[in-house]
Structure formats: C-alpha cells, structure tokens
C-alpha positions as CSV (number, residue, x, y, z in Angstrom):
1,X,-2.0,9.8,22.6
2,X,-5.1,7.3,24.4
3,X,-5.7,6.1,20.9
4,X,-2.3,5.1,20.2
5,X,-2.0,3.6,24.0
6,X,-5.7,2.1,23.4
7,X,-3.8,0.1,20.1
8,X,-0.8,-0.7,21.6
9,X,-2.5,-2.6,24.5
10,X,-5.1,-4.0,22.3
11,X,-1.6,-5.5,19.9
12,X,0.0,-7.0,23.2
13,X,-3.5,-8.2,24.7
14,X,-3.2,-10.7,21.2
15,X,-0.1,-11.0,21.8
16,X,0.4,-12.4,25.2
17,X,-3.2,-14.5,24.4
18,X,-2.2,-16.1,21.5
19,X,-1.7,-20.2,22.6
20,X,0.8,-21.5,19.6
21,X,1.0,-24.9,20.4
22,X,3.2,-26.4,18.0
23,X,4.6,-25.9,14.3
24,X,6.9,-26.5,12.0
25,X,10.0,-24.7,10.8
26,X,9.8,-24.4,6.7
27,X,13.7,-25.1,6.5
28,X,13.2,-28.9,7.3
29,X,11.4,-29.4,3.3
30,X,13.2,-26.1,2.1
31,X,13.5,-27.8,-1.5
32,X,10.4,-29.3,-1.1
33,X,8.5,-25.8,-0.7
34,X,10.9,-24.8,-3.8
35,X,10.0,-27.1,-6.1
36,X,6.0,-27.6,-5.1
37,X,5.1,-25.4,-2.4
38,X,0.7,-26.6,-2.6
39,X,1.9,-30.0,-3.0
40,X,4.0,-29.8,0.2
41,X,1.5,-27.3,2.5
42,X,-0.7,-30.5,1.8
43,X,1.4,-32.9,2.3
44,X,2.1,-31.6,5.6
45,X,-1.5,-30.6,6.7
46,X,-2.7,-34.5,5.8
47,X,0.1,-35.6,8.3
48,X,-1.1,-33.3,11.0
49,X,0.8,-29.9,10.7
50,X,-1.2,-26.7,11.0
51,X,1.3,-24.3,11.6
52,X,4.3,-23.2,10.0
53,X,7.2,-21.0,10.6
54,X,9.3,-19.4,7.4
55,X,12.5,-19.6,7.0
56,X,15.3,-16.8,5.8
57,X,15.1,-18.9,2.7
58,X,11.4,-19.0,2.1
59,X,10.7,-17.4,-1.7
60,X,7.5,-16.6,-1.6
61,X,5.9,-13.5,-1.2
62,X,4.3,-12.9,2.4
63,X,0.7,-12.2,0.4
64,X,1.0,-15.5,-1.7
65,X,1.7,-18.2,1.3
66,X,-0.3,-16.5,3.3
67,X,-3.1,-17.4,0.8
68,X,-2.0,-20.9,0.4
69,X,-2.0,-21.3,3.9
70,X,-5.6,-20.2,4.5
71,X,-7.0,-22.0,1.8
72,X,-6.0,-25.2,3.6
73,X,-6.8,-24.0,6.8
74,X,-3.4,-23.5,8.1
75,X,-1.3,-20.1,9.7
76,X,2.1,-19.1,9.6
77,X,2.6,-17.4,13.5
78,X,6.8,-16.7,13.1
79,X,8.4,-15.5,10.6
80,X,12.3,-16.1,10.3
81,X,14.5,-13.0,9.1
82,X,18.3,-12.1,7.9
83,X,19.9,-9.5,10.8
84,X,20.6,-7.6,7.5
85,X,17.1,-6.8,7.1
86,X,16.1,-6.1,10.5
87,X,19.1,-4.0,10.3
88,X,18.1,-2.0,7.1
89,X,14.6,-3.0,5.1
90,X,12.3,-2.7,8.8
91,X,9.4,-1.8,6.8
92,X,9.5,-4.2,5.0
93,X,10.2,-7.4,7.7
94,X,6.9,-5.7,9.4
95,X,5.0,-5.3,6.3
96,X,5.9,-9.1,5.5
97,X,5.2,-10.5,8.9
98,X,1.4,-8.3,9.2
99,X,0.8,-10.1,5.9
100,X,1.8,-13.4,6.7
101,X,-0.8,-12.8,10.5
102,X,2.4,-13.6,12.2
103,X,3.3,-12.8,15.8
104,X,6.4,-13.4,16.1
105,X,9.9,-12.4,14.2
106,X,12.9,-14.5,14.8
107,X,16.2,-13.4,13.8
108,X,18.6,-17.0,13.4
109,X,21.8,-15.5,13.2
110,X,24.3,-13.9,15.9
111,X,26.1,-11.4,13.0
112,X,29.9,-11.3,14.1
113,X,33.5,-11.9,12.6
114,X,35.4,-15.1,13.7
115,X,36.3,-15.7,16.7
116,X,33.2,-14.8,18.5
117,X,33.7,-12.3,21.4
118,X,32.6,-10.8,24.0
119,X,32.6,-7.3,22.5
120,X,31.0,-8.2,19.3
121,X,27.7,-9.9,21.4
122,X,27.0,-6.6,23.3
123,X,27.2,-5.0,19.7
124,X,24.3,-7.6,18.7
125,X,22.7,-7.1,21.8
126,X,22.2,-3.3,21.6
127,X,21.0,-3.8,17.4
128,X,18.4,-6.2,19.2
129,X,17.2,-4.0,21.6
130,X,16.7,-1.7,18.8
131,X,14.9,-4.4,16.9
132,X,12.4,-5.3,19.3
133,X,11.7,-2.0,20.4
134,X,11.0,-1.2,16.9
135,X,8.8,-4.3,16.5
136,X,6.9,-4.0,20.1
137,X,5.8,-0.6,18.8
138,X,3.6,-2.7,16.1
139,X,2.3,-5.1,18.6
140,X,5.0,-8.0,17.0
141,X,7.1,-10.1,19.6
142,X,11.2,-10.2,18.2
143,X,13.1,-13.3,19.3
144,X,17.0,-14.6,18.5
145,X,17.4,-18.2,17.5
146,X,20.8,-20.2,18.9
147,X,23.2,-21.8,17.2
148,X,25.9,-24.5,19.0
149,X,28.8,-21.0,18.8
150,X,26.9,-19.1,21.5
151,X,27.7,-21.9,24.2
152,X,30.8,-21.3,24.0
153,X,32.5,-19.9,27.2
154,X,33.2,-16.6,27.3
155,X,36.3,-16.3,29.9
156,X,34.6,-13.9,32.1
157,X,36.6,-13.7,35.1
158,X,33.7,-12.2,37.3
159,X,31.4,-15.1,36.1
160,X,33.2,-18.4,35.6
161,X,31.5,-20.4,32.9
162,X,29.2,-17.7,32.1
163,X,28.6,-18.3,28.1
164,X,28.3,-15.8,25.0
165,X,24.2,-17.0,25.4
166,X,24.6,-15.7,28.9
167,X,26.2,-12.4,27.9
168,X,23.6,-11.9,25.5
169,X,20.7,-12.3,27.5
170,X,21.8,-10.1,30.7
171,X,22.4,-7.7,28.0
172,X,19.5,-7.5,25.9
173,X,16.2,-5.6,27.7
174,X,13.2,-8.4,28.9
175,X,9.7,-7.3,27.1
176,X,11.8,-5.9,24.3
177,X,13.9,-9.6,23.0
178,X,12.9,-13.0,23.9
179,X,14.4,-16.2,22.8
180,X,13.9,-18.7,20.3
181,X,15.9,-22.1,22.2
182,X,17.0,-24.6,19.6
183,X,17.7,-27.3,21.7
184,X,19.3,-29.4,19.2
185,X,22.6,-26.8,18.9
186,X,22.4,-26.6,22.7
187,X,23.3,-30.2,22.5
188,X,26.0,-30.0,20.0
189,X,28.2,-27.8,21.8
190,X,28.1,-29.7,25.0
191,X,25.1,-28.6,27.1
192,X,21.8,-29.3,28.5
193,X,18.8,-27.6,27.0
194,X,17.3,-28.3,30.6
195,X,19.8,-26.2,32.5
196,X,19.4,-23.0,30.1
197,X,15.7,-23.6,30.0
198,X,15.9,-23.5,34.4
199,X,18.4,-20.2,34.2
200,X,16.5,-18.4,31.0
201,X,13.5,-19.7,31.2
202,X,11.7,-16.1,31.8
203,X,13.4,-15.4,28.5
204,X,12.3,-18.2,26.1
205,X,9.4,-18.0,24.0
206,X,9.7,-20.9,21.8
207,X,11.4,-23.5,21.2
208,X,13.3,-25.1,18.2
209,X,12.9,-28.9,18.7
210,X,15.3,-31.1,17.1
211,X,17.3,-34.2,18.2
212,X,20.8,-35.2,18.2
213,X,21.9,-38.8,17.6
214,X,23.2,-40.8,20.5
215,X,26.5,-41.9,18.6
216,X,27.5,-38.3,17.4
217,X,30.9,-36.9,17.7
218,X,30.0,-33.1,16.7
219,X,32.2,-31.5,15.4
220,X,31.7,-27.8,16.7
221,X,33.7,-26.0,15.0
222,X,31.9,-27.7,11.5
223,X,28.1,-26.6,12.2
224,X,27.8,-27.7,8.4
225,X,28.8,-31.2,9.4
226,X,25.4,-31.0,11.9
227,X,22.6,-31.6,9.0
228,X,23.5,-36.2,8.9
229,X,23.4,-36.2,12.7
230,X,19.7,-35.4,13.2
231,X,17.8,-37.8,13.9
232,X,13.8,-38.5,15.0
233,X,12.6,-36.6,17.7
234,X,12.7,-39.2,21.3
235,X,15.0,-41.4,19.1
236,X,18.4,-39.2,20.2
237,X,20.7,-38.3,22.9
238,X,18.5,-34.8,23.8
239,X,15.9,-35.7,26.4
240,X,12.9,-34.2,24.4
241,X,10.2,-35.1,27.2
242,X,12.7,-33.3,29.7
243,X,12.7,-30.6,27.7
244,X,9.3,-30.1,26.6
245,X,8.4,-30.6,30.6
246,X,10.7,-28.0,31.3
247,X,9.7,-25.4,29.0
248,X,6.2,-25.9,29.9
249,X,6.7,-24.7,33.7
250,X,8.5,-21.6,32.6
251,X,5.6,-21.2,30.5
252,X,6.4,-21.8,27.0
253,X,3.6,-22.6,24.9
254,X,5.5,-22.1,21.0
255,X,7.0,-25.7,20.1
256,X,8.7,-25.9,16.2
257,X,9.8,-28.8,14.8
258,X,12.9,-28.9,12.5
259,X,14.6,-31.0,10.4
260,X,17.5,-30.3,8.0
261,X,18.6,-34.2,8.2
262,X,18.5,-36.0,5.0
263,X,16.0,-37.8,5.9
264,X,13.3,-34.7,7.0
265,X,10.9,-36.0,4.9
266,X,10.7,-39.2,6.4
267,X,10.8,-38.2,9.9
268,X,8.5,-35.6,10.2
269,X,5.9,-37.2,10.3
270,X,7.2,-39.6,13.3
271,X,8.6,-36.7,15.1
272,X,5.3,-35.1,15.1
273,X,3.7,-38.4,16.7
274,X,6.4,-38.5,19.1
275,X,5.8,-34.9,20.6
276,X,2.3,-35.0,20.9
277,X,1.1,-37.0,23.5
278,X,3.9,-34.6,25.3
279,X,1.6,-31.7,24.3
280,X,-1.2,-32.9,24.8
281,X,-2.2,-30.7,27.7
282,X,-4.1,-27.6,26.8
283,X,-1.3,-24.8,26.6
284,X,-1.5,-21.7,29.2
285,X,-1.4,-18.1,28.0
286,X,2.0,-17.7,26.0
287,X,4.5,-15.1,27.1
C-alpha cells in the first residue's frame, strides 16, 4: 500500500512539474502527416515547433511517432482521443499515451444526440469523472476540449445565463477533469475566452489557440462552415495577447496552436512568431 502511494505521488510530482510551454495540435497538417509524416515533423521542427499534440485522426502507431519524434529531438506531451475509446479500449488509450511520454489525454468531443441538453451533459460529466479517475490512477492528467455547442445557454432558471460549459464544469470533480479551452470556438458562438478563462480558470490546463477573422459571420449551427474563417494568430477578432495574459495568471502554462484553415500551412509558421514574444516569460509550475 506505501509502494503504490510512494508511485502515485512520484506520477503527480511529474505531473504538476512538467512546464509545457507551447505546441502544436497535429490536426492543423492532418494530410500533411498522412502523406509524409518525417517530411512534416521536419518541416515543423526547422520552423521552431518542438512539441506536438495528436489528433483523434493521427495514424500512426504511438511506438512509431514516438520514435520519429525523438530522433529529431521533439516530444508529443497530449494526446487527443475518441470518447468511444475512453469509453471502452482504456488500456489501450493509456498504453498509447505511456508510449507516446505524454502527460496529458484530451477527449475533443461532448458525445450527445441533437439538441444538446442539460441531461445529456451531466451524463458526460459522470463518464468523465470516470475517465480521469481512471487515468489519475496512472499518474496521466484527462482534459475535455470545447467546441462553439457548449456555449450555448442552457435555460437554467436558478442560474440565468449559466451555459452547458458551465453545467459541465460544476459537475465534473476538480483534480479528477481539467479543461482543454479552445478559444477560437469560444469566439464563434458569441463569447469571450477572457471571461471563461476569469470564471474557470482553476479549471483549465491548456489552451487551444486559434483566431477568428474580424469579418466572420459564423454560422453556429454549421461548425463545418468554421475551417475558411481561421485566420493568423493576432491577425483576428480574438484578443490572443488578452488571452494568453489571462491564462497565464490562472496559471496555465500548456499553449497549442491549431489550424484547420486552408491555409495552415502557410500560417503556422507566422502564428508561431506572433505568440512567442507573448511567451516569452519562463512558465510557472503547470497545474
């Protein structure tokens, strides 16, 4: 029993010491890593990326990009999976995350039916509990990642504007499921990734940074219409310096870049230039 509590602190110790910095999300050159996934990890390390995060679409096997990655010096420290296989291959999505030396697993879906509700969220939120209790147990950190849906209000009549993001959080345990803010869907359905960064801040571990162009109309209830709206980081209508000021006094160290826009490949690069000087500062222990 003090050999198993010995581990468990010595997992969390890593854990909570562990300073990210900042990364990128594999999704933004998803065809890219399909068609020439060396050609790409050094692509991407020449222009200054270090650390990557996988997406639900990453083929790979965990054992092969991990090798890739340390030949060229680089780590993957979150690893993106379906709710599906939380849900029923567990094993596995630890195996896969120990072999990729990842700290984190990020689930980027909210599974639920049309129209979201109220009912369906607390489901979610009890199946993440479960999750991250599951995952804490092998020293790995479990995190949800937003979409533009879960700002939607959600009519309580005890909290007026309360939103399904709000719902979920109060309902989910703290220590057990952190959050993953993409600040670019925070934008699309009509909010400020400031003012959920000040009320969940204790919450957040990372964030998802993407920006939203000045001129967009979103359509929320089209996410797919999303991907020809993103623009360069600093270049759109999310205040990325606000943001990344923000996050930093709650104590968020994790910063991911992401780009599904068209023009990813182009931009990454300037995206990466435009965040750094705002990350300059030498990150705190992350939560």
């Amino acid at each position: 029993m003090k050999l198993t509590h010995t581990l468990l602190l010595i997992a969390l110790f890593a854990l909570s010491s562990n300073a990210f910095g900042l990364g990128m999300q594999m999704y933004s050159l998803q065809e890219d890593f399909d068609r020439d996934t060396p050609g790409t990890l050094d692509r991407l390390k020449a222009q200054g990326f270090t650390d990557l995060e996988t997406s639900v679409f990453t083929k790979l096997p965990a054992a092969e990009l991990k090798a890739l990655l340390q030949a060229r010096g680089m780590t993957c420290s979150s690893h993106h999976v379906r709710p599906e296989d939380l849900e029923k291959k567990m094993d596995q999505v630890i195996a896969d995350a120990k072999a990729l030396g990842a700290v984190q697993v990020v689930c980027p879906i909210l599974p639920h039916k049309a129209p979201l509700d109220r009912k369906q969220v607390l489901k979610v939120a009890a199946d993440f509990n479960r999750y991250g209790t599951a995952l804490k147990a092998v020293g790995l950190r479990f995190a949800y990642h937003n979409h533009g849906g879960d700002f939607q209000r959600a009519d309580s009549p005890v909290t007026p504007g309360e939103t399904f993001y709000d719902v979920l959080v109060a309902a989910t345990e703290p220590g057990i499921v952190s959050f993953q803010l993409d600040v670019f869907w925070v934008a699309w359905y009509g909010s400020k990734a400031t003012d959920v960064i000040e009320k969940h801040g204790e919450r957040i571990c990372s964030l998802h940074l993407k920006d939203l162009a000045r001129d967009a109309k979103p359509d929320m209830a089209n996410p797919k219409s999303a991907r020809p709206l993103m623009v360069r980081l600093a270049s759109g209508c999310v205040d990325i310096p606000a943001v990344i000021t923000a996050a930093k006094a709650k104590g968020v160290t994790h910063f991911i870049i992401e780009d599904e826009s068209p023009n990813a490949a182009a931009q990454l690069p300037e995206s990466l230039q435009a965040v750094k000087p705002l990350l300059a500062e030498a990150p705190g222990p992350n939560k």
